[in-house]
C-alpha positions as CSV (number, residue, x, y, z in Angstrom):
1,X,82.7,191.5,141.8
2,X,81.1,188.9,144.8
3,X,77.8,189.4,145.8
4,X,79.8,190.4,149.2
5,X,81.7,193.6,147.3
6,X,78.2,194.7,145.5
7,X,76.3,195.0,148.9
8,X,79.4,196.7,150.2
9,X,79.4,198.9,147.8
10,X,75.3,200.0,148.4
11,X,76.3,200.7,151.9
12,X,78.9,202.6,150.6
13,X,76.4,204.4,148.5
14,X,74.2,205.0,151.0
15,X,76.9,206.1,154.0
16,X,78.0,209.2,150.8
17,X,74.1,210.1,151.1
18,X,73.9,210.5,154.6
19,X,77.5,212.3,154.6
20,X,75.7,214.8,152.7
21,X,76.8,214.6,149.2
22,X,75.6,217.4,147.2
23,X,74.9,215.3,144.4
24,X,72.4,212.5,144.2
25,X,73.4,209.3,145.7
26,X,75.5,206.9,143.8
27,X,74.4,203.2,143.0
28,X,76.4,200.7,143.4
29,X,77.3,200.0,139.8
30,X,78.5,203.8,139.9
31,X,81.0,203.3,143.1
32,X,82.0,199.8,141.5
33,X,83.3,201.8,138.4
34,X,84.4,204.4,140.7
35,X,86.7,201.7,142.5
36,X,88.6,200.3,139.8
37,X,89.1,203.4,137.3
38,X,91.3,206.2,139.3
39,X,90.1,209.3,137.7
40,X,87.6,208.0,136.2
41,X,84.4,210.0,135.4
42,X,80.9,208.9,136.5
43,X,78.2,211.0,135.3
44,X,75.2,209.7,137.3
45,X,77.7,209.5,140.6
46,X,79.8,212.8,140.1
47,X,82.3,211.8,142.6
48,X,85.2,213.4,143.6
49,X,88.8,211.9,143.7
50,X,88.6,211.8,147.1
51,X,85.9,210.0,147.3
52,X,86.6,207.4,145.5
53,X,89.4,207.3,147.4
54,X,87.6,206.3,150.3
55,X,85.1,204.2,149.0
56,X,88.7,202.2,147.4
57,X,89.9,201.9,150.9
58,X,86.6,200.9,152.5
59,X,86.3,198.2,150.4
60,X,90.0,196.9,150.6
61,X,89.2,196.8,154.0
62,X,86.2,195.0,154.1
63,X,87.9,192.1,152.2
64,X,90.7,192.2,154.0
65,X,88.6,191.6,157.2
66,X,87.3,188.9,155.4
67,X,90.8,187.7,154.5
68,X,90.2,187.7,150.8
69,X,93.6,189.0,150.6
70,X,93.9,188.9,146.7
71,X,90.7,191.3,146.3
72,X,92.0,193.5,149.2
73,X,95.2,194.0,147.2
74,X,93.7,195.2,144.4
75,X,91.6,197.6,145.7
76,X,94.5,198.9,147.7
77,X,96.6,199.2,144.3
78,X,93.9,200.8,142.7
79,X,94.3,203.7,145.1
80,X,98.2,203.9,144.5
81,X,97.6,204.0,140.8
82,X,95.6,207.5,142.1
83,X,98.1,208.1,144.5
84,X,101.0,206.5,144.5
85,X,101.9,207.8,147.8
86,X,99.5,207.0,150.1
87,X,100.1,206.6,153.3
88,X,97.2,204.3,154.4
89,X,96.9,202.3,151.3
90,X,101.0,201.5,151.2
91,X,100.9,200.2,154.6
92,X,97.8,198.1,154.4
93,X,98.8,196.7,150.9
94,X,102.0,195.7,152.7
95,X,100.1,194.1,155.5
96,X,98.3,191.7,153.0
97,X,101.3,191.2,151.2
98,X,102.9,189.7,154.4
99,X,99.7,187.7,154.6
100,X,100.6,186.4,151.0
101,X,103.8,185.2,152.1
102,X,105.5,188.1,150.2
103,X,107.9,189.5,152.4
104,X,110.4,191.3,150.3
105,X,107.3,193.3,149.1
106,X,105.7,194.5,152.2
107,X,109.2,195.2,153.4
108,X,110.0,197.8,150.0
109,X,106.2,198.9,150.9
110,X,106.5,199.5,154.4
111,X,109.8,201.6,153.6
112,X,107.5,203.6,151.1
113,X,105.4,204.0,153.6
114,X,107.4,205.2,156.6
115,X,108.7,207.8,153.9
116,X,104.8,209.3,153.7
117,X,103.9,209.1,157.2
118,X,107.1,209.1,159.7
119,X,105.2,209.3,162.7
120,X,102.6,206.7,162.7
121,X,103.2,204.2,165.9
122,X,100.9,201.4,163.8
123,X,103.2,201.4,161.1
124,X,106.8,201.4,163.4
125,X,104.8,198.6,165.2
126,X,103.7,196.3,162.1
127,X,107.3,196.7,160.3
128,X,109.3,195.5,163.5
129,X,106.5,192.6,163.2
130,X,107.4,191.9,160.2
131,X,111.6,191.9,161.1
132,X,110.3,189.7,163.9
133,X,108.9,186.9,161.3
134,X,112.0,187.9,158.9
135,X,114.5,187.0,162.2
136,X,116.1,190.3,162.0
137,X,115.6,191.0,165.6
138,X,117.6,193.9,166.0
139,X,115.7,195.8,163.6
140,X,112.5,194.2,165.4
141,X,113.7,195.9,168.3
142,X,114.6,199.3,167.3
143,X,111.2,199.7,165.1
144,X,108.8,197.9,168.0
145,X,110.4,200.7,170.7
146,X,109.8,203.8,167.8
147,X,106.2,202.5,167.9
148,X,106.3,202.4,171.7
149,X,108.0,205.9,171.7
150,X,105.6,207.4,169.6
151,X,102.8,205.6,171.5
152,X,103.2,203.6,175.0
153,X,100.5,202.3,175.3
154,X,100.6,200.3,171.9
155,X,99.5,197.0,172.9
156,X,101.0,194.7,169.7
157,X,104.5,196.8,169.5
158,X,105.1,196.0,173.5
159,X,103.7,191.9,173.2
160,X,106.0,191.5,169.5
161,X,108.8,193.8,172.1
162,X,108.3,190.7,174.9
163,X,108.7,188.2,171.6
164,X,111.7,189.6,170.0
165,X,113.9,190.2,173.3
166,X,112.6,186.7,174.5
167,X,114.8,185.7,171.3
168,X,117.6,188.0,172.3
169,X,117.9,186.4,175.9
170,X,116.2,189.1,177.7
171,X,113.8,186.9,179.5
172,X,113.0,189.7,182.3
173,X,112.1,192.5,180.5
174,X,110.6,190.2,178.0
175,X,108.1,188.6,180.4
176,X,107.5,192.3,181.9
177,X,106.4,193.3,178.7
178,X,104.1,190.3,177.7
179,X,102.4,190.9,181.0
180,X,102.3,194.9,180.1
181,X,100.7,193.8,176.7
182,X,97.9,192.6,178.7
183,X,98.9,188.7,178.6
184,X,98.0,188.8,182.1
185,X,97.8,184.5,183.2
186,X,99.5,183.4,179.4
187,X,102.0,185.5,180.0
188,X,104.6,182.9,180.7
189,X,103.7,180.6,178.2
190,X,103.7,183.4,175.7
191,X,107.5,183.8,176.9
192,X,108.1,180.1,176.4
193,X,107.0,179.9,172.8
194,X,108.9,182.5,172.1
195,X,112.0,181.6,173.6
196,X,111.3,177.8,171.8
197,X,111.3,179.9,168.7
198,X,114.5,182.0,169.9
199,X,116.4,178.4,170.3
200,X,116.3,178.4,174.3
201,X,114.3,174.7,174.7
202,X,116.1,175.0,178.4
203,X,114.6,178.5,179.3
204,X,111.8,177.8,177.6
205,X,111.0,174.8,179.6
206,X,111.7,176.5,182.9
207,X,109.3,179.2,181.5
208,X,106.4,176.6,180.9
209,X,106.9,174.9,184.2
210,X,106.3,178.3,186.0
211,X,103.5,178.9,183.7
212,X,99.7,178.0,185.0
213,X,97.5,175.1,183.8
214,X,95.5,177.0,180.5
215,X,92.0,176.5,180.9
216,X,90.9,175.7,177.4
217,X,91.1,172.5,175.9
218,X,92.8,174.5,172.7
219,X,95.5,176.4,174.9
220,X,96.7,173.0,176.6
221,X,97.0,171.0,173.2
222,X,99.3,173.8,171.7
223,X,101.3,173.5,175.4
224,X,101.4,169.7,174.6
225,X,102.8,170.6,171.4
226,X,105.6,172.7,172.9
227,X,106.3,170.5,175.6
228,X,107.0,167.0,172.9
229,X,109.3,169.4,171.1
230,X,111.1,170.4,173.8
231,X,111.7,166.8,175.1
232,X,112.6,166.0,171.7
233,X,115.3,169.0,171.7
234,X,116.4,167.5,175.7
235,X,116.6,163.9,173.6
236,X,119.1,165.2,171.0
237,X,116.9,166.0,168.8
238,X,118.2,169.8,168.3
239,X,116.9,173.1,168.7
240,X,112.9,173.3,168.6
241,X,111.8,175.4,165.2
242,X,111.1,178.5,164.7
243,X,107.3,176.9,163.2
244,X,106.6,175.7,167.0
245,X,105.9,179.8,167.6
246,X,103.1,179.2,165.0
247,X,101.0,176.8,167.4
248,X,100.8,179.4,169.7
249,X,99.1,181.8,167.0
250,X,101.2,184.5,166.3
251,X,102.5,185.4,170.1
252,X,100.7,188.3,171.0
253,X,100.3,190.1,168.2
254,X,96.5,190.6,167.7
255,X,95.0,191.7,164.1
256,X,97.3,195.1,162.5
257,X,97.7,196.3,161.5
258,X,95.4,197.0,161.8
């Protein structure tokens, strides 16, 4: 284990003892064999299932903050081997797993997922994400409007929303909801990536034109970017890629899942 996941793991320890755990507080060697064994026994510990549950998850999250995807993984497949049906730890692991590059697994995960906790807006929101990177953007739009059913106010479903029907040739209600996704002054520029990504250089031009001047050195070399493609699509060149959405760093979609 890093030196990172064994001084997790002590504030792990210490956050059971000031919970109020009956029994004494565990070291850190105890929760680390905790992690990895699902029902395990650790004498000195005494934890419960549950918590070793949560320590599991705590962990997997910490890494995954850190994007040390592989470790995260494991400590989120440690709790399925517990559970295999949990809803938390199914829909994180599939998070990572998009962050892998392994699509087809978060996809069979997510669906696992949905099957434990049907009513979770995060979850509606992070599987039409991941239709939205597949190009299946009529699923992208039916599970990014469950999420914004179950919960309007869901920032990432309504921005992914304003990305997918950008694609479809929505433009208007696309733009409204980039702006509703708190955009605010990027809000047309978000709409232009996505409708370069969509295969609209035209509209996406207009969309850029009508956008403002970024302020940030970063923001106009990524419109730079956009802008050579699309001349290079006006020169014959063909329809700009799906990759120019990339250089805009993941259009609205903030961190997940999370």
């Amino acid at each position: 284990m890093s030196v990172r996941g064994v001084l997790f793991l002590t504030a792990c320890a210490a956050a059971l003892a000031a919970a109020g755990c009956r029994s004494a507080a565990p070291s850190a060697s105890d929760l680390a064999s905790a992690l990895m064994t699902p029902g395990g026994s650790v004498p000195a510990a005494d934890l419960t299932e549950a918590q070793r549950t949560d320590v599991r998850l705590s962990l997997a999250r910490s890494m995954e903050a850190a994007g040390e995807w592989n470790a995260a993984a494991e400590a989120y497949e440690a709790t399925l081997a517990a559970d295999p049906e949990h809803a938390h730890a199914l829909h994180r692991l599939a998070v990572v797993r998009c962050r892998q590059g392994r699509p087809g697994e978060a996809a069979e995960l997510f669906e696992r997922a949905l099957k434990a906790k049907p009513g979770d807006p995060d979850l509606f929101a992070d599987v039409g994400y991941l239709d939205l990177l597949r190009g299946d953007l009529p699923a992208a739009e039916r599970n990014l409007r469950q999420a914004l059913a179950l919960d309007p106010a869901h920032a990432a479903a309504r921005g992914n929303l304003g990305a997918t029907l950008a694609r479809l040739g929505e433009t208007e209600e696309a733009l409204a909801c980039l702006k509703a996704a708190g955009a605010g002054s990027a809000a047309e520029s978000d709409l232009a990536f996505a409708l370069a990504a969509g295969g609209r250089p035209r509209e996406a031009r207009r969309a850029l034109e009508r956008a403002p001047e970024p302020t940030n050195e970063a923001a106009r070399a990524r419109r730079r970017t956009l802008l050579a493609a699309l001349a290079g699509s006006d020169a014959g060149g063909g329809v700009v890629p799906a990759s120019t959405e990339e250089a805009r760093a993941e259009v609205a979609r903030g961190e997940a899942a999370e």
